[in-house]
C-alpha positions as CSV (number, residue, x, y, z in Angstrom):
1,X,229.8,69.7,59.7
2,X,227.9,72.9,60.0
3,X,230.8,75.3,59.2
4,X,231.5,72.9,56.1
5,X,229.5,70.2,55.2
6,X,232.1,67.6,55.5
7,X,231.6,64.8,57.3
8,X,233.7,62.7,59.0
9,X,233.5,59.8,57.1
10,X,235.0,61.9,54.3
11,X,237.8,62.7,56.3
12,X,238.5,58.8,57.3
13,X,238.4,57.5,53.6
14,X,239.9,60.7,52.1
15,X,243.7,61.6,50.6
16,X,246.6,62.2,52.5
17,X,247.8,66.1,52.7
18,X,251.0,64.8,50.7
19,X,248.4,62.9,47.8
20,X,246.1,65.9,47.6
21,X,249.2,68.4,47.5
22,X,250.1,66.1,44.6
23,X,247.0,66.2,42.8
24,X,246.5,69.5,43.1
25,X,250.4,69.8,41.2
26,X,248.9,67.4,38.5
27,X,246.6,69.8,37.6
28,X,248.3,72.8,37.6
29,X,251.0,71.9,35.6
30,X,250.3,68.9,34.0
31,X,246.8,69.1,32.5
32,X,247.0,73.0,32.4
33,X,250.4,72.9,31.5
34,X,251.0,76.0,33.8
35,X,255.1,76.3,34.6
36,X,255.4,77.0,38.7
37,X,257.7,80.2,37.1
38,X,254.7,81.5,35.2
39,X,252.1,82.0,38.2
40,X,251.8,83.4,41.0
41,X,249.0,82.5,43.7
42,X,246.9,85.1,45.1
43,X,245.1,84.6,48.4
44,X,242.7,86.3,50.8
45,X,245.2,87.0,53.8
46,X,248.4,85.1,54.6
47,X,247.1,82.4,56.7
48,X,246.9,79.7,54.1
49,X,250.1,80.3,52.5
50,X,252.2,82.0,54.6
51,X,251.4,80.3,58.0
52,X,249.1,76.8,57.4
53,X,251.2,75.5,54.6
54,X,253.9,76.1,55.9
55,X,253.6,74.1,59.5
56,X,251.9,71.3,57.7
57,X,254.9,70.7,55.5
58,X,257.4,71.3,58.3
59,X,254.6,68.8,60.4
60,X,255.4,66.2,57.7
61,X,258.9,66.9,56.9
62,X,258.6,67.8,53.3
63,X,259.9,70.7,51.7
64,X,257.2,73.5,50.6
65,X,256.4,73.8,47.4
66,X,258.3,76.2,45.4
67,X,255.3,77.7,43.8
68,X,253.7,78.3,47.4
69,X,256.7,80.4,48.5
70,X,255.3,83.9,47.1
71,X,251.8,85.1,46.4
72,X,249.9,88.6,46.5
73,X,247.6,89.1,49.5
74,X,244.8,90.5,48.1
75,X,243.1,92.1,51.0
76,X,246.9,94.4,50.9
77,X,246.4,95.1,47.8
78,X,242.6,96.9,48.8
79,X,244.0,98.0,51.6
80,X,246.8,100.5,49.4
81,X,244.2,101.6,47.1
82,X,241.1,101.5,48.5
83,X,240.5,103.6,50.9
């Protein structure tokens, strides 16, 4: 509760990793109309991608989504040109 303000009642009533996964495509590309070939993700890191998404889909037995399966790492990025 202190790291995020959730509270555990929110986590009892709330949607299923499969439901939010699914409304999370609903808005991407139906109300935005975004095609999963036309973006690209970009993240802080690898864990949320790379490692997270990936055991909770294998967890559940579904397939990863397609759109997950490459993204830029940002912090890579600073690392190259940043010095």
């Amino acid at each position: 509760i202190k790291l995020t303000g959730i509270q555990q009642s929110q986590i009892d009533t709330g949607d299923s990793f499969e439901k939010a996964l699914e409304k999370v495509e609903d808005i991407l590309f139906k109300q935005l109309q975004i095609s999963p070939d036309q973006m690209i993700c970009v993240t802080c890191g690898d864990w949320d991608l790379a490692s997270m998404l990936t055991r909770q889909c294998i967890q559940l037995g579904i397939a990863k989504p397609k759109w997950a399966m490459n993204f830029v790492n940002i912090k890579l990025l600073c690392h190259k040109y940043i010095p």
